[in-house]
C-alpha positions as CSV (number, residue, x, y, z in Angstrom):
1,X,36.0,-41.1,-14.2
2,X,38.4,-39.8,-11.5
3,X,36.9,-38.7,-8.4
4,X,37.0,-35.7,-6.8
5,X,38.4,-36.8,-3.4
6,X,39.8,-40.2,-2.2
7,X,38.4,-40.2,1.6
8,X,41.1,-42.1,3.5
9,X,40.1,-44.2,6.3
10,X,42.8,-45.8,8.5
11,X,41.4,-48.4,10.6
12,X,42.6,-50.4,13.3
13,X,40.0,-52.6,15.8
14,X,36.9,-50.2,15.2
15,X,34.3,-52.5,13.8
16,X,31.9,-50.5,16.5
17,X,32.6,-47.2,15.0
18,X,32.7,-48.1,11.4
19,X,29.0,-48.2,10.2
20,X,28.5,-44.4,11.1
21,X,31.9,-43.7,10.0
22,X,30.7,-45.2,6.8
23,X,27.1,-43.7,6.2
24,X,28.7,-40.3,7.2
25,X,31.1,-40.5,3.6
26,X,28.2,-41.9,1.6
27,X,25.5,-39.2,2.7
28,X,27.7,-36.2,1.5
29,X,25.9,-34.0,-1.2
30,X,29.1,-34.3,-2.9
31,X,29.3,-37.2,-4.6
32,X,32.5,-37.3,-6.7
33,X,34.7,-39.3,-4.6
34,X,35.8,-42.8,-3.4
35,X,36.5,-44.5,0.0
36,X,39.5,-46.2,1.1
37,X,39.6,-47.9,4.1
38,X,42.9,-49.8,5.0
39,X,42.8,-51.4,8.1
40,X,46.1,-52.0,9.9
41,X,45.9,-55.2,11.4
42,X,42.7,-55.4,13.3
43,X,41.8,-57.7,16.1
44,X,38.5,-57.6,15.7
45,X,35.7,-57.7,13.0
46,X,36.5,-54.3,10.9
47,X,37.2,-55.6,7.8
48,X,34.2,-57.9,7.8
49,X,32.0,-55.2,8.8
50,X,34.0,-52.8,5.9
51,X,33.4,-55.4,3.6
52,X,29.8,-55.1,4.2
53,X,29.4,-52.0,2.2
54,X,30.2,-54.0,-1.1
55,X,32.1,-52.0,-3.7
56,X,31.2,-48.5,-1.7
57,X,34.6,-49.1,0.0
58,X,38.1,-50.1,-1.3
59,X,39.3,-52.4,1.7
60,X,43.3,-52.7,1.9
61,X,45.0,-54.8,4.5
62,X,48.2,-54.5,6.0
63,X,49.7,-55.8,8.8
64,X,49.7,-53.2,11.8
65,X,52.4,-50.6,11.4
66,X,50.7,-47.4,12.7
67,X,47.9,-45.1,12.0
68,X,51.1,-42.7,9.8
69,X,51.5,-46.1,7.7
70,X,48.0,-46.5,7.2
71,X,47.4,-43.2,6.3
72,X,50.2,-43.5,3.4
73,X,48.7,-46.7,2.2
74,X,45.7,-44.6,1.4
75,X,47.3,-42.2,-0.4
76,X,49.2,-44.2,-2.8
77,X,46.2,-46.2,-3.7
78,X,44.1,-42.4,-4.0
79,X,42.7,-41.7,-7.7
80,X,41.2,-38.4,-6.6
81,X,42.1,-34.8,-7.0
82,X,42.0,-34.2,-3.2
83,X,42.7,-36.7,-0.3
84,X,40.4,-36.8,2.6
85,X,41.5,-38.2,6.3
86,X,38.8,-39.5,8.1
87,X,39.4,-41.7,11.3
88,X,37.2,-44.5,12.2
89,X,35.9,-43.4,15.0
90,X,34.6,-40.0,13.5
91,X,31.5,-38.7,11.1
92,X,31.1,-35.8,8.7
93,X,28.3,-33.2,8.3
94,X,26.7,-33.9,5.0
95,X,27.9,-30.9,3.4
96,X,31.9,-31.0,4.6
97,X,33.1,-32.1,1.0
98,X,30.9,-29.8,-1.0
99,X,32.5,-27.1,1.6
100,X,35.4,-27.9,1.3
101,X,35.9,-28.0,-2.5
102,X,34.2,-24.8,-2.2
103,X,37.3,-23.3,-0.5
104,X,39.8,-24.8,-3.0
């Protein structure tokens, strides 16, 4: 089934940020969508730490060519009906999807 939103997460050396990044997509009351993180070259741990989440997140690497690039790569690998930027080193309220749709 197609989701609702692809939430678009560029990454780039935020392994510290990434776990409440994370939690924040997967406790929306929404649940229709899917989570793509590409990370753009990291220096540290991030995809290691993305990876942790298992099938919860589509991890795409690339070699670093820019938070815009990144960005991109999410969107042409997005199935939903919306696209969602989220950057590592930010959360969402709980209800910010189910809001949002709410608007569209």
């Amino acid at each position: 089934m197609k989701p609702e939103f692809s939430v678009v997460i560029p990454v780039y050396t935020g392994a510290r940020f990434l776990p409440r990044t994370r939690e924040s997509v997967l406790g929306q009351t929404s649940s229709s969508f899917e989570i793509i993180a590409v990370d753009d070259g990291s220096t540290d741990d991030s995809v290691a730490t993305l990876k942790r989440a298992g099938d919860a997140v589509e991890v795409i690497s690339q070699p670093n060519s820019g938070v815009g690039a990144a960005r991109n790569t999410g969107i042409e690998h997005a199935r939903g009906e919306f696209v969602a930027f989220l950057d590592q080193d930010d959360w969402w309220e709980p209800r910010k999807l189910e809001l949002q749709v709410a608007v569209f």
